[in-house]
CHARMM internal coordinates of N, CA and C (Angstrom, degrees):
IC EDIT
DIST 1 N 1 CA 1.4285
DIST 1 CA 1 C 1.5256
ANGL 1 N 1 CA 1 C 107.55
DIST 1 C 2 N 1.6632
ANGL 1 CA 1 C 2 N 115.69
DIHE 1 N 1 CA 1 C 2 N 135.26
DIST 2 N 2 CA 1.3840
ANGL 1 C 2 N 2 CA 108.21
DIHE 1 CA 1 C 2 N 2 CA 179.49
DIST 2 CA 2 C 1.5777
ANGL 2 N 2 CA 2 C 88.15
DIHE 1 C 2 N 2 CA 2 C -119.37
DIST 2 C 3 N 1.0268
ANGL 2 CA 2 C 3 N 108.32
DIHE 2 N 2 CA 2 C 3 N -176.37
DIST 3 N 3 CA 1.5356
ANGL 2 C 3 N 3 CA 143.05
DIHE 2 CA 2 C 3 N 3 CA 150.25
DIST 3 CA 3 C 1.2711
ANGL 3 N 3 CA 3 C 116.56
DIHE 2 C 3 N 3 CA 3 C -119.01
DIST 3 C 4 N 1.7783
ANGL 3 CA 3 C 4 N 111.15
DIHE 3 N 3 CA 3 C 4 N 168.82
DIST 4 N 4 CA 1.7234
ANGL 3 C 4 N 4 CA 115.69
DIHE 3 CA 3 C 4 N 4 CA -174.17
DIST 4 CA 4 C 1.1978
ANGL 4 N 4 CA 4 C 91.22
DIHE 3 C 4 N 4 CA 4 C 175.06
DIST 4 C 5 N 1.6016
ANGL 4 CA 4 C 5 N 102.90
DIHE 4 N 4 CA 4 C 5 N 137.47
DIST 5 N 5 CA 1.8513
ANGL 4 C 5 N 5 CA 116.37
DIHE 4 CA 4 C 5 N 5 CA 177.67
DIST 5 CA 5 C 1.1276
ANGL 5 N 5 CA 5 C 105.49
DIHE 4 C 5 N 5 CA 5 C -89.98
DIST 5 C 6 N 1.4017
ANGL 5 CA 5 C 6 N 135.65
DIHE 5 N 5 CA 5 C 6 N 26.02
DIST 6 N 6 CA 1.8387
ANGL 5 C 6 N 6 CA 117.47
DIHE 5 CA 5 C 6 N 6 CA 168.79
DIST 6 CA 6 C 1.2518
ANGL 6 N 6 CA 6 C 81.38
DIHE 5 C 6 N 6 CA 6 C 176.30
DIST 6 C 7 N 1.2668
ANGL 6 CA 6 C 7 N 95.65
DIHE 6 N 6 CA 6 C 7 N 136.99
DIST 7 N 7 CA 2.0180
ANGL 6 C 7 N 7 CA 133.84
DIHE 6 CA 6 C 7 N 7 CA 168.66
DIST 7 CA 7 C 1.6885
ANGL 7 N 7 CA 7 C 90.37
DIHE 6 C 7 N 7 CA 7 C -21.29
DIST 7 C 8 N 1.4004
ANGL 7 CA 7 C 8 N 114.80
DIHE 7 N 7 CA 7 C 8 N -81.70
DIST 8 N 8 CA 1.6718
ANGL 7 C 8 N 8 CA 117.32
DIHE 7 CA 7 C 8 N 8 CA -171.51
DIST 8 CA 8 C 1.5797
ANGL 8 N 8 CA 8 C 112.30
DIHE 7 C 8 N 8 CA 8 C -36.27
DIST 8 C 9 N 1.4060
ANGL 8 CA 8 C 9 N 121.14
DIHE 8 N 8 CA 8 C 9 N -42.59
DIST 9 N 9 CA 1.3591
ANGL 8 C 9 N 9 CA 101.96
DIHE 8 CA 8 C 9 N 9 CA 174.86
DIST 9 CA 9 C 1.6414
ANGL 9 N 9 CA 9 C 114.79
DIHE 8 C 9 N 9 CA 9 C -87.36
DIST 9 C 10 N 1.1849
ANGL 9 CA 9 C 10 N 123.90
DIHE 9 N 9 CA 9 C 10 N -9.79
DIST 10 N 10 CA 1.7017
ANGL 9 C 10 N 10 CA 108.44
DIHE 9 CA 9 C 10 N 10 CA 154.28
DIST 10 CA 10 C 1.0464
ANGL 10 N 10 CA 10 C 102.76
DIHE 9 C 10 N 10 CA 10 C -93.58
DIST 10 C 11 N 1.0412
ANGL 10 CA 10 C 11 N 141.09
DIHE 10 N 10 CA 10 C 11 N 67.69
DIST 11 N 11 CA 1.5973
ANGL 10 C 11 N 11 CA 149.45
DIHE 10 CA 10 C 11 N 11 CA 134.07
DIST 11 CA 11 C 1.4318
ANGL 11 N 11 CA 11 C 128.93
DIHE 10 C 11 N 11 CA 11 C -120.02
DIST 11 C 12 N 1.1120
ANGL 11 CA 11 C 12 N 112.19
DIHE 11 N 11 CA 11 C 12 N -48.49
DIST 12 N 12 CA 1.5777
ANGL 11 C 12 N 12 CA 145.95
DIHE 11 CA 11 C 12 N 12 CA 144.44
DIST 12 CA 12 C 1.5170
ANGL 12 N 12 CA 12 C 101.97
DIHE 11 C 12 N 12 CA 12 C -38.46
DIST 12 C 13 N 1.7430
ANGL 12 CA 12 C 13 N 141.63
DIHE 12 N 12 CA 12 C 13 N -62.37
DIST 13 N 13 CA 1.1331
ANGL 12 C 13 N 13 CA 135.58
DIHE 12 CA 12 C 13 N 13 CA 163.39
DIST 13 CA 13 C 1.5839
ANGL 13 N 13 CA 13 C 118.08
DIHE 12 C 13 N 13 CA 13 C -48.13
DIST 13 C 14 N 1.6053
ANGL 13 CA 13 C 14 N 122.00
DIHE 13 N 13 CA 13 C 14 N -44.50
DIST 14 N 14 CA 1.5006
ANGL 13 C 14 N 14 CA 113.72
DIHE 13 CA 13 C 14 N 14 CA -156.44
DIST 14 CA 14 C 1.7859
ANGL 14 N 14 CA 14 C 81.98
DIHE 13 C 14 N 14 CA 14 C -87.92
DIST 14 C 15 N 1.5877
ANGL 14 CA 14 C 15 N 128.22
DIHE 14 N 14 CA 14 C 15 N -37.04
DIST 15 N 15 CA 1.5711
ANGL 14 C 15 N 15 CA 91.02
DIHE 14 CA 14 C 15 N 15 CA 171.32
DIST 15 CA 15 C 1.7480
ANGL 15 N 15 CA 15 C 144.30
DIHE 14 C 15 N 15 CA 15 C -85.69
DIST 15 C 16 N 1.6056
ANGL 15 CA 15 C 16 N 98.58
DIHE 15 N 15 CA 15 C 16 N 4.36
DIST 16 N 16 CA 1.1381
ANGL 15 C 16 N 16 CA 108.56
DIHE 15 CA 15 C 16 N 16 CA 176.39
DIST 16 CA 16 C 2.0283
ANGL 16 N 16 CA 16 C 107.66
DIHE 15 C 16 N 16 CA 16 C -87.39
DIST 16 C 17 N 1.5181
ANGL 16 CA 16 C 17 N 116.62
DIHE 16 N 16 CA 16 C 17 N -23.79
DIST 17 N 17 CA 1.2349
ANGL 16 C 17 N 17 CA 124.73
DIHE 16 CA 16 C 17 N 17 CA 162.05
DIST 17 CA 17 C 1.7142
ANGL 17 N 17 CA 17 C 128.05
DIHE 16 C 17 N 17 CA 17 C -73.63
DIST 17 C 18 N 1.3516
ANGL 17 CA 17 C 18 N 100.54
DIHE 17 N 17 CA 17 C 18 N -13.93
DIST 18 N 18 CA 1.3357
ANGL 17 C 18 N 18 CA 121.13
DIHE 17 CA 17 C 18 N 18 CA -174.69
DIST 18 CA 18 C 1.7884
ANGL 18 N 18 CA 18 C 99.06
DIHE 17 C 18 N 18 CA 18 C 67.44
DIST 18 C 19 N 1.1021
ANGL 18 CA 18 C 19 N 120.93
DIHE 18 N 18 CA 18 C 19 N 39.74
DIST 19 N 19 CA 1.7411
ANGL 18 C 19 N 19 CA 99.98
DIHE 18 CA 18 C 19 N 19 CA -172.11
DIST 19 CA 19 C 1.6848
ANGL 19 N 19 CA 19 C 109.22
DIHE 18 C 19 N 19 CA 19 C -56.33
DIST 19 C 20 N 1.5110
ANGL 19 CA 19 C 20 N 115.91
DIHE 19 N 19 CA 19 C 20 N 156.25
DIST 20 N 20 CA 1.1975
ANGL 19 C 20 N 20 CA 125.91
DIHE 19 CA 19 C 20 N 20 CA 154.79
DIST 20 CA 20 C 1.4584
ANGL 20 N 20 CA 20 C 117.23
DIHE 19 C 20 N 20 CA 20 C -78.20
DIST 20 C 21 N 1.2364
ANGL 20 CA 20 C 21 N 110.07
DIHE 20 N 20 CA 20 C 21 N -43.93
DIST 21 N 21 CA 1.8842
ANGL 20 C 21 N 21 CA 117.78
DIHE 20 CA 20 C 21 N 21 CA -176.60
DIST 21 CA 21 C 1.5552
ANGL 21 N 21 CA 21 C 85.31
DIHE 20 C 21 N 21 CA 21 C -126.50
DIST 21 C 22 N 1.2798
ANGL 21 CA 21 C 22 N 97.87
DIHE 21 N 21 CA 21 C 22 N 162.21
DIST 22 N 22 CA 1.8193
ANGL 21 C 22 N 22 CA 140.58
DIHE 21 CA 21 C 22 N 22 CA 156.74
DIST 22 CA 22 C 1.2707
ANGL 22 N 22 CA 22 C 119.40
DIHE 21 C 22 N 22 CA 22 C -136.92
DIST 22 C 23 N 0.8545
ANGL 22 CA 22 C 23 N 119.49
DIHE 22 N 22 CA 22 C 23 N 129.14
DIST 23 N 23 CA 1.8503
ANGL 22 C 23 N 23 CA 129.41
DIHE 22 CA 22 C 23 N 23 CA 171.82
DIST 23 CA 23 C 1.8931
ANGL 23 N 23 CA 23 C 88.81
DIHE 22 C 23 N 23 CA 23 C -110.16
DIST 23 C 24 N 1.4765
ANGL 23 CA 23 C 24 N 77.66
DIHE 23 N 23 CA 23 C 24 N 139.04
DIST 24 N 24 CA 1.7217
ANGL 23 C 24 N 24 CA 98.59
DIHE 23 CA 23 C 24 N 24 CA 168.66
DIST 24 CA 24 C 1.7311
ANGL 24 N 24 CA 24 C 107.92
DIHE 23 C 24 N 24 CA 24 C -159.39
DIST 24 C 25 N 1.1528
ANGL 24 CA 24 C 25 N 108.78
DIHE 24 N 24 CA 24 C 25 N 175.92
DIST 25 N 25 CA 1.7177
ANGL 24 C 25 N 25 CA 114.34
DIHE 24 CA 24 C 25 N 25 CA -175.24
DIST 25 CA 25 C 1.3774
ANGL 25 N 25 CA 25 C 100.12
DIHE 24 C 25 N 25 CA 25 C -140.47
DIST 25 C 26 N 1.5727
ANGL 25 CA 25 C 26 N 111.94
DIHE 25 N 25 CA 25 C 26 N 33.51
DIST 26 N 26 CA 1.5881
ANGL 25 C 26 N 26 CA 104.09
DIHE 25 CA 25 C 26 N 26 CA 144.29
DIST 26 CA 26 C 1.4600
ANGL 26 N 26 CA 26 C 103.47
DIHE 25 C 26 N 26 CA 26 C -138.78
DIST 26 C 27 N 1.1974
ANGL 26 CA 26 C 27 N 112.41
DIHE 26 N 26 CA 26 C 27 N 123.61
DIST 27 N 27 CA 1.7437
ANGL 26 C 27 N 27 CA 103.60
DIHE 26 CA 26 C 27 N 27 CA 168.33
DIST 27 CA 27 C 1.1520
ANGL 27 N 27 CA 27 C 131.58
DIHE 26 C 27 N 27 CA 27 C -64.77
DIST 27 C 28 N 1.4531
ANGL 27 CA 27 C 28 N 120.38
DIHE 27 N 27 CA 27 C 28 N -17.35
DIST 28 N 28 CA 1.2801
ANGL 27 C 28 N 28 CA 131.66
DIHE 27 CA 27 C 28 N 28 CA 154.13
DIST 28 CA 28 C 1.8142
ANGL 28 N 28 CA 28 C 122.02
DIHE 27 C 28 N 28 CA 28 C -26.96
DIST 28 C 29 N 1.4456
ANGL 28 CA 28 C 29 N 117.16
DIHE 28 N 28 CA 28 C 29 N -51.26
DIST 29 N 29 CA 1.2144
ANGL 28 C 29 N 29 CA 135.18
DIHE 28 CA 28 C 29 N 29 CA 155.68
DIST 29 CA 29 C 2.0013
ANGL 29 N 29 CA 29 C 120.02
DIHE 28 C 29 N 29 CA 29 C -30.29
DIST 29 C 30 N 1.4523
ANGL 29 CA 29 C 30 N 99.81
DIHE 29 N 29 CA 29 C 30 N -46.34
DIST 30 N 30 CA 1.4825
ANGL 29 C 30 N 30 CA 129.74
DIHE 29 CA 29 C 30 N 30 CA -177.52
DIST 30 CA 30 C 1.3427
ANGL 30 N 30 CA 30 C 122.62
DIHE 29 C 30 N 30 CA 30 C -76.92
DIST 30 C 31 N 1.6174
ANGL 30 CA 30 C 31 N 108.42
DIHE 30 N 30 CA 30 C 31 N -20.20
DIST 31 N 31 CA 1.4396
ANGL 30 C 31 N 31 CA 126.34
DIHE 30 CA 30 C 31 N 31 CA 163.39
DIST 31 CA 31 C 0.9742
ANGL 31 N 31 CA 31 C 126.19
DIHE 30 C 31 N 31 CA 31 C -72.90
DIST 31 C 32 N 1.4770
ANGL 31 CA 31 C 32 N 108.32
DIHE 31 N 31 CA 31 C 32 N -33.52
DIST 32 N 32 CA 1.4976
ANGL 31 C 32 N 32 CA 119.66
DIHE 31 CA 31 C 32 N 32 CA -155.72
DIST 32 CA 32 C 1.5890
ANGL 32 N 32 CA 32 C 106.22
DIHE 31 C 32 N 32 CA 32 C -60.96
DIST 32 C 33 N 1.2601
ANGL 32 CA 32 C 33 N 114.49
DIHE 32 N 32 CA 32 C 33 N 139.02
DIST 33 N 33 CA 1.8646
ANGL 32 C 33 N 33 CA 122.90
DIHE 32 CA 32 C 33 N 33 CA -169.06
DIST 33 CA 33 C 1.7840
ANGL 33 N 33 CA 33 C 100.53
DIHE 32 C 33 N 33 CA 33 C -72.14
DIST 33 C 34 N 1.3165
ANGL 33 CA 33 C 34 N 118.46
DIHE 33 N 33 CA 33 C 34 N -25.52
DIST 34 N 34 CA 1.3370
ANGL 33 C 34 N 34 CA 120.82
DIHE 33 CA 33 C 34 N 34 CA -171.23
DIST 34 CA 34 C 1.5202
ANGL 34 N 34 CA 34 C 104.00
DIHE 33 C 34 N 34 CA 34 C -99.08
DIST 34 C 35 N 1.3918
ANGL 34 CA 34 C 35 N 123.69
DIHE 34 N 34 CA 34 C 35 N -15.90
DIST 35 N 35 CA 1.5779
ANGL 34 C 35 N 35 CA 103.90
DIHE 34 CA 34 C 35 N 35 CA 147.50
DIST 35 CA 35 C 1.0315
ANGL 35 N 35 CA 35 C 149.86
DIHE 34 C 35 N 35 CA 35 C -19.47
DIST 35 C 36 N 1.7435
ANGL 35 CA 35 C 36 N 140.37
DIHE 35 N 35 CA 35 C 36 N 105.41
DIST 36 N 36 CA 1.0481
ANGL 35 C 36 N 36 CA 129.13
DIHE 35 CA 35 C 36 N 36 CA -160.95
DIST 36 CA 36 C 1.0813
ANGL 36 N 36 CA 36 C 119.35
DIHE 35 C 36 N 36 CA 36 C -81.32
DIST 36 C 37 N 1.6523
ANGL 36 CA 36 C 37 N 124.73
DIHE 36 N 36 CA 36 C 37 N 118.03
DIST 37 N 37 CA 1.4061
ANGL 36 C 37 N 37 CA 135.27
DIHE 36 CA 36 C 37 N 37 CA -151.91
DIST 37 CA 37 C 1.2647
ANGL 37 N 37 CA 37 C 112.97
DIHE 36 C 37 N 37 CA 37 C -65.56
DIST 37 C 38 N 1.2131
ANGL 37 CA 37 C 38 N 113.47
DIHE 37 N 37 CA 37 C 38 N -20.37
DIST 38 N 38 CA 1.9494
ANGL 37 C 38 N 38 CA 125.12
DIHE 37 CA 37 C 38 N 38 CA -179.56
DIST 38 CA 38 C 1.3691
ANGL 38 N 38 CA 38 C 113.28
DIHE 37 C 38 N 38 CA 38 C -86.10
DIST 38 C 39 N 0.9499
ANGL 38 CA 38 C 39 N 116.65
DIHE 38 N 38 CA 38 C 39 N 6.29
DIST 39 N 39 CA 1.7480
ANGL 38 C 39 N 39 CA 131.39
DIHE 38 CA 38 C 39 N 39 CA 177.39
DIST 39 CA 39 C 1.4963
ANGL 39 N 39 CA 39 C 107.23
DIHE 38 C 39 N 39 CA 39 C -93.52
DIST 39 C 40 N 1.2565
ANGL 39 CA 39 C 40 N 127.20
DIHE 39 N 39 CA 39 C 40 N 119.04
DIST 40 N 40 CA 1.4270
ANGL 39 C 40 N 40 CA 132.10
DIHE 39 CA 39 C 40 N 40 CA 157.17
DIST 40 CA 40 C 1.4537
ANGL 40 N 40 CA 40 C 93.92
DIHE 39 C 40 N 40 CA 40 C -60.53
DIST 40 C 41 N 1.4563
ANGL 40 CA 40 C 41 N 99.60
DIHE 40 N 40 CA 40 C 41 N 138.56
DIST 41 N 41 CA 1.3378
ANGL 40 C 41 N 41 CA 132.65
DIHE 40 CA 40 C 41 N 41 CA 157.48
DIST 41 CA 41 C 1.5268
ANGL 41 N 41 CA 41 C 123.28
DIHE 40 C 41 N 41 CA 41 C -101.67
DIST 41 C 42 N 1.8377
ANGL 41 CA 41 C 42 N 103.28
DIHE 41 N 41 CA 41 C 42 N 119.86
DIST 42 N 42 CA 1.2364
ANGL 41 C 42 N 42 CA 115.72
DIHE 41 CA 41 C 42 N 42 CA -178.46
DIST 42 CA 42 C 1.3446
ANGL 42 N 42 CA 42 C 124.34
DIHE 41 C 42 N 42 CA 42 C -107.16
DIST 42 C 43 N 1.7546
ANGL 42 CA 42 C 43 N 142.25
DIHE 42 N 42 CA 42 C 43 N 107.77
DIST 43 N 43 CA 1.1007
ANGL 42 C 43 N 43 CA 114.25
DIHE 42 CA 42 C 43 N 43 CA -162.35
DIST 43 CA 43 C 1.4339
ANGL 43 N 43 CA 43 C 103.51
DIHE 42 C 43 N 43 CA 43 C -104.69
DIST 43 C 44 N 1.2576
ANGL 43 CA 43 C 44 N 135.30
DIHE 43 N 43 CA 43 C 44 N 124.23
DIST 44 N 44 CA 1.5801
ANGL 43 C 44 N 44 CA 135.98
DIHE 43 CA 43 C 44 N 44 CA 162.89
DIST 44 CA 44 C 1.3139
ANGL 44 N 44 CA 44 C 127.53
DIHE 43 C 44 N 44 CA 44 C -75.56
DIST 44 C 45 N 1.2161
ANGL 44 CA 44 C 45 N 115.91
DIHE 44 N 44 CA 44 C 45 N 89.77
DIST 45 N 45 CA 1.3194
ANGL 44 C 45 N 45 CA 115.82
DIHE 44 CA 44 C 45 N 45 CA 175.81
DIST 45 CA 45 C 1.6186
ANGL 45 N 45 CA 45 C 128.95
DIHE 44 C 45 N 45 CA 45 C -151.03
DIST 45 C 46 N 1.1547
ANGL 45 CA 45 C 46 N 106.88
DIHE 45 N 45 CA 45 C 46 N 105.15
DIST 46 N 46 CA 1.6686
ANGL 45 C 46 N 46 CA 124.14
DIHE 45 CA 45 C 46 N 46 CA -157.74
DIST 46 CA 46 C 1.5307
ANGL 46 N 46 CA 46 C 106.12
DIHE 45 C 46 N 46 CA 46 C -60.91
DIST 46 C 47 N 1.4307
ANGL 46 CA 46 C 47 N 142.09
DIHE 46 N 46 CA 46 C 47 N -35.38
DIST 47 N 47 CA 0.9399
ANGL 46 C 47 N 47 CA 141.57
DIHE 46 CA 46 C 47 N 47 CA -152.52
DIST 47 CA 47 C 2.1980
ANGL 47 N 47 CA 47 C 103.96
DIHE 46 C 47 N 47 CA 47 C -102.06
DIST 47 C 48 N 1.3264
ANGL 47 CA 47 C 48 N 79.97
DIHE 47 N 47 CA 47 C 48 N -38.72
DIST 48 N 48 CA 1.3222
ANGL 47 C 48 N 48 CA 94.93
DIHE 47 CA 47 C 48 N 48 CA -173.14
DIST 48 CA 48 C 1.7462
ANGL 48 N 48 CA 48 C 121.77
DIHE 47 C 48 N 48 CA 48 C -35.78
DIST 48 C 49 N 1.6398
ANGL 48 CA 48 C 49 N 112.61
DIHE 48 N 48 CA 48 C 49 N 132.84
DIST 49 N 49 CA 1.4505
ANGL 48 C 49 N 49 CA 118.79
DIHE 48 CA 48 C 49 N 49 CA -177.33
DIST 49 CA 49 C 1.2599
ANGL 49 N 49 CA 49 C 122.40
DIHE 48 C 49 N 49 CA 49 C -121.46
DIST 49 C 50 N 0.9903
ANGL 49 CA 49 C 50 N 112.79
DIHE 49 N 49 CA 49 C 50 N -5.97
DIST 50 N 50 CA 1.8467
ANGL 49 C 50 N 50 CA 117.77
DIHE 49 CA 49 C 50 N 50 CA 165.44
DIST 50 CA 50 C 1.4842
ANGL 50 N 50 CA 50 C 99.22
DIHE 49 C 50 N 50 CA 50 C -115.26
DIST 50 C 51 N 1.4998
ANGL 50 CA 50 C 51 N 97.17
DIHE 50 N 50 CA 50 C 51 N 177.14
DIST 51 N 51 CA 1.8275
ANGL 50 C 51 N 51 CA 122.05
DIHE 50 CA 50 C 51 N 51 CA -159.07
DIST 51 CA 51 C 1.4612
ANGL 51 N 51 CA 51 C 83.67
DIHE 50 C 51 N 51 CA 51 C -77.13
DIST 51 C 52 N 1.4251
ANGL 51 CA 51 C 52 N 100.35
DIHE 51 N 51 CA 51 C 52 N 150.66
DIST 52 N 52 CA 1.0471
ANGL 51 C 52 N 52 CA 137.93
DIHE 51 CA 51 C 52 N 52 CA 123.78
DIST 52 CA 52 C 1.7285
ANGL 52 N 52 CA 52 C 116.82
DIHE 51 C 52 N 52 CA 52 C -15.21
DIST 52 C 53 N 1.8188
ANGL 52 CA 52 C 53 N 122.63
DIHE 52 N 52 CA 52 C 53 N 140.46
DIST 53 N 53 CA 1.2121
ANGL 52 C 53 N 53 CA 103.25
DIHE 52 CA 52 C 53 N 53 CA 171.50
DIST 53 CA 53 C 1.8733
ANGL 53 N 53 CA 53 C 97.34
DIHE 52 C 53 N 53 CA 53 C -75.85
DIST 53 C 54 N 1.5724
ANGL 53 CA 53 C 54 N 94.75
DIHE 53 N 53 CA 53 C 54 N -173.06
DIST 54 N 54 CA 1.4613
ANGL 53 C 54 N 54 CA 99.07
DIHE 53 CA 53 C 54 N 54 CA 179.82
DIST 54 CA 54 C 1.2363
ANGL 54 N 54 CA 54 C 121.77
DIHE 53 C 54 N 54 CA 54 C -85.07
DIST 54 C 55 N 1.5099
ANGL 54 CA 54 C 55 N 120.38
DIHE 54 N 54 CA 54 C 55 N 118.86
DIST 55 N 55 CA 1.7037
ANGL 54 C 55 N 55 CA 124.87
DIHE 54 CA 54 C 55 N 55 CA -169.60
DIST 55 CA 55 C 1.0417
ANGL 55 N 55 CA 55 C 108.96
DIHE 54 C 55 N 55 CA 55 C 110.45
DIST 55 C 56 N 1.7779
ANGL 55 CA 55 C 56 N 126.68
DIHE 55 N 55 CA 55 C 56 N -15.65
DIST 56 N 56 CA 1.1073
ANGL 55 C 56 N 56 CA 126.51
DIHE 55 CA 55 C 56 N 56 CA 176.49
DIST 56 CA 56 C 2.2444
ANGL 56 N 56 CA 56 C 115.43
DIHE 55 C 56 N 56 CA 56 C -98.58
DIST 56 C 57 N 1.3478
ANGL 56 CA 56 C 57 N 122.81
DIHE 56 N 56 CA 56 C 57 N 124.36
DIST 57 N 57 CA 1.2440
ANGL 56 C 57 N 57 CA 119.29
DIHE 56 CA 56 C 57 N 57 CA -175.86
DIST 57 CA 57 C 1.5258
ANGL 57 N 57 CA 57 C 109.63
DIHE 56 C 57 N 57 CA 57 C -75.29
DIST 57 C 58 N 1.2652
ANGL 57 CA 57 C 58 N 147.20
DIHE 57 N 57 CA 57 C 58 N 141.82
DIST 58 N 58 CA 1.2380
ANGL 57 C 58 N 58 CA 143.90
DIHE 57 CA 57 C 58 N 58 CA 155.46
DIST 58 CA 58 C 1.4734
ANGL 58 N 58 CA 58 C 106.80
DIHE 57 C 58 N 58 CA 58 C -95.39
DIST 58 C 59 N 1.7570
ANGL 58 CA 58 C 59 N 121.04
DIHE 58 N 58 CA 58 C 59 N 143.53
DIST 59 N 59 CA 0.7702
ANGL 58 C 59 N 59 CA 139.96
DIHE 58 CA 58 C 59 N 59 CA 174.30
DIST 59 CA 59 C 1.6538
ANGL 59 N 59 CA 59 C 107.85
DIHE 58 C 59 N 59 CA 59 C -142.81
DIST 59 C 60 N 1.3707
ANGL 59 CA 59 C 60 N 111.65
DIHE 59 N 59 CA 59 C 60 N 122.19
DIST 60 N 60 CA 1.3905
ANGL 59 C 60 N 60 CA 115.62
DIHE 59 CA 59 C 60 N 60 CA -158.88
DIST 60 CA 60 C 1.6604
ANGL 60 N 60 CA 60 C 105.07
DIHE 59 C 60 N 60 CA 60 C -111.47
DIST 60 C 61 N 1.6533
ANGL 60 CA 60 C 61 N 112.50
DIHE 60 N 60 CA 60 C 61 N 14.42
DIST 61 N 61 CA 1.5605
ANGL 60 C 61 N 61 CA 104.48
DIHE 60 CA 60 C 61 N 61 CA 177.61
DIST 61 CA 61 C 1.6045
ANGL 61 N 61 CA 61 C 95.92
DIHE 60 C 61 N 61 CA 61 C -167.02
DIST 61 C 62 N 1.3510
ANGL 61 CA 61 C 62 N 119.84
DIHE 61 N 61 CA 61 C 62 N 144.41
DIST 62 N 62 CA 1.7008
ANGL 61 C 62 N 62 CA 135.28
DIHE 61 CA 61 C 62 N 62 CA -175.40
DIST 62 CA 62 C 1.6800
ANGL 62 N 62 CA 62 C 110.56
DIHE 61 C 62 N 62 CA 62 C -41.91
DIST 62 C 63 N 1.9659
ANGL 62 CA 62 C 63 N 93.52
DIHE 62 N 62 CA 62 C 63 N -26.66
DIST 63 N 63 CA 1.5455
ANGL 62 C 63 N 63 CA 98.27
DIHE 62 CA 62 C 63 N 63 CA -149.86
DIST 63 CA 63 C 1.5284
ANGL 63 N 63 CA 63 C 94.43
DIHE 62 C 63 N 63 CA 63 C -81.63
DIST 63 C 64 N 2.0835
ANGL 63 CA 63 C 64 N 109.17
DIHE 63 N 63 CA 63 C 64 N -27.89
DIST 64 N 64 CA 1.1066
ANGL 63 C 64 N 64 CA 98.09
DIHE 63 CA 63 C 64 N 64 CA -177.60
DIST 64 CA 64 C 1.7145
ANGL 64 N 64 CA 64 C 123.61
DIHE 63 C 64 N 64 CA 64 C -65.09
DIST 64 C 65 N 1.5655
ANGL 64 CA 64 C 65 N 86.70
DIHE 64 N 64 CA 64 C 65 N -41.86
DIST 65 N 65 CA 1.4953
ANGL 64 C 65 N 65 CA 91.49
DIHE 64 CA 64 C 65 N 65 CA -176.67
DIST 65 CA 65 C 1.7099
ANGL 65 N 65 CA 65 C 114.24
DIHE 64 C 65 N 65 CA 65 C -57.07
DIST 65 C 66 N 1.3003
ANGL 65 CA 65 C 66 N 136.66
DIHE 65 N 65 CA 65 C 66 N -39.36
DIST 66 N 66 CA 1.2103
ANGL 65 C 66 N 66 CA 140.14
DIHE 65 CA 65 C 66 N 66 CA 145.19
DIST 66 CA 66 C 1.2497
ANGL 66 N 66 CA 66 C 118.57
DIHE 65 C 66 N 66 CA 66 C -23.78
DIST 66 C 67 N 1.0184
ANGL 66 CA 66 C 67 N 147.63
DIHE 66 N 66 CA 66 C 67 N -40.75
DIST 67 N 67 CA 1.4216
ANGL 66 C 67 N 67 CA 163.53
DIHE 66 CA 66 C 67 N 67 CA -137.84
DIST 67 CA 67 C 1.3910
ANGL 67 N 67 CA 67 C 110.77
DIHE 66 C 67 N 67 CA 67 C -125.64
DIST 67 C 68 N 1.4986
ANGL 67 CA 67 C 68 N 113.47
DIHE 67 N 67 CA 67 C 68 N -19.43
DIST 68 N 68 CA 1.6652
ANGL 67 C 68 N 68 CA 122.88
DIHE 67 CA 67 C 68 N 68 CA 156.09
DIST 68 CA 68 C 1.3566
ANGL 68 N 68 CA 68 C 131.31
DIHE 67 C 68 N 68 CA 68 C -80.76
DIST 68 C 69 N 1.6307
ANGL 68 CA 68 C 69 N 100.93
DIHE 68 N 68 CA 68 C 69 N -41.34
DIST 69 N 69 CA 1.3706
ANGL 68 C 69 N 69 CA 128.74
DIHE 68 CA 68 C 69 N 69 CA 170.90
DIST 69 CA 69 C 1.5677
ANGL 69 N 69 CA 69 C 103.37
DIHE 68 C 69 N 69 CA 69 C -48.53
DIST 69 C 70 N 1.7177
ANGL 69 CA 69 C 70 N 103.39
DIHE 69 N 69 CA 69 C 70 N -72.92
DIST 70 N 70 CA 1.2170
ANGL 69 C 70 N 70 CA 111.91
DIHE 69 CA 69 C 70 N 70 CA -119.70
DIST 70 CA 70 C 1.7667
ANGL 70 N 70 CA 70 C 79.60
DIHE 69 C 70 N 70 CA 70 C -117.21
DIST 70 C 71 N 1.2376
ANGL 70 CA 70 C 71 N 164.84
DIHE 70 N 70 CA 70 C 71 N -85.86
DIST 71 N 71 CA 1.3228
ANGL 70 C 71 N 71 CA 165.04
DIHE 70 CA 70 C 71 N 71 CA 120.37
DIST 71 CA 71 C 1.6268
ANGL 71 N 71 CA 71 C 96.42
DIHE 70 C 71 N 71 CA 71 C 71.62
DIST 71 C 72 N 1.4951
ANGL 71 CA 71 C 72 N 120.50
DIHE 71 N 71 CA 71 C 72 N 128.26
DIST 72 N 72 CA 1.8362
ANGL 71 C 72 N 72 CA 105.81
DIHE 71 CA 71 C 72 N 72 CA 171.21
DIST 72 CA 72 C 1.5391
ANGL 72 N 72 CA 72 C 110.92
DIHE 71 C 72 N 72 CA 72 C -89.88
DIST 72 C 73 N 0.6986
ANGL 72 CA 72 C 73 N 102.37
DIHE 72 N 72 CA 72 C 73 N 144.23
DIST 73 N 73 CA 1.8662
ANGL 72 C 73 N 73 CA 125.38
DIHE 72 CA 72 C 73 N 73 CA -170.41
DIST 73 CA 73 C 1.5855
ANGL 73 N 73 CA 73 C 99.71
DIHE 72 C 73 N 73 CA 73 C -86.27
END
COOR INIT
IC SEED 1 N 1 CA 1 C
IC BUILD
């Protein structure tokens, strides 16, 4: 788990880590044009009542996101 004070440095982290997924709780992050397109996009947000943008997954509780991860397919 990292942290980062501005969108550019969690971006800069998921391509210097190569991530496959990111979870974040701003979609703002998910916009960004320098996003690396091979990254699943995770959006965290518990309250939330409309979609998700498009390409981006919403998951509105730990258990769900757990349950994506970790659950056998």
């Amino acid at each position: 788990m990292f942290f980062a004070g501005t969108r550019e440095e969690k971006i800069a982290h998921i391509r210097q880590l190569s991530c496959t997924h990111f979870i974040d709780d701003l979609e703002e992050t998910f916009l960004e044009a320098s996003f690396p397109p091979a990254t699943e996009r995770i959006l965290y947000e518990p309250g939330r009542q409309s979609p998700a943008p498009k390409g981006v997954a919403l998951m509105r509780t730990w258990q769900e996101i757990r349950d994506y991860f970790f659950s056998a397919n």
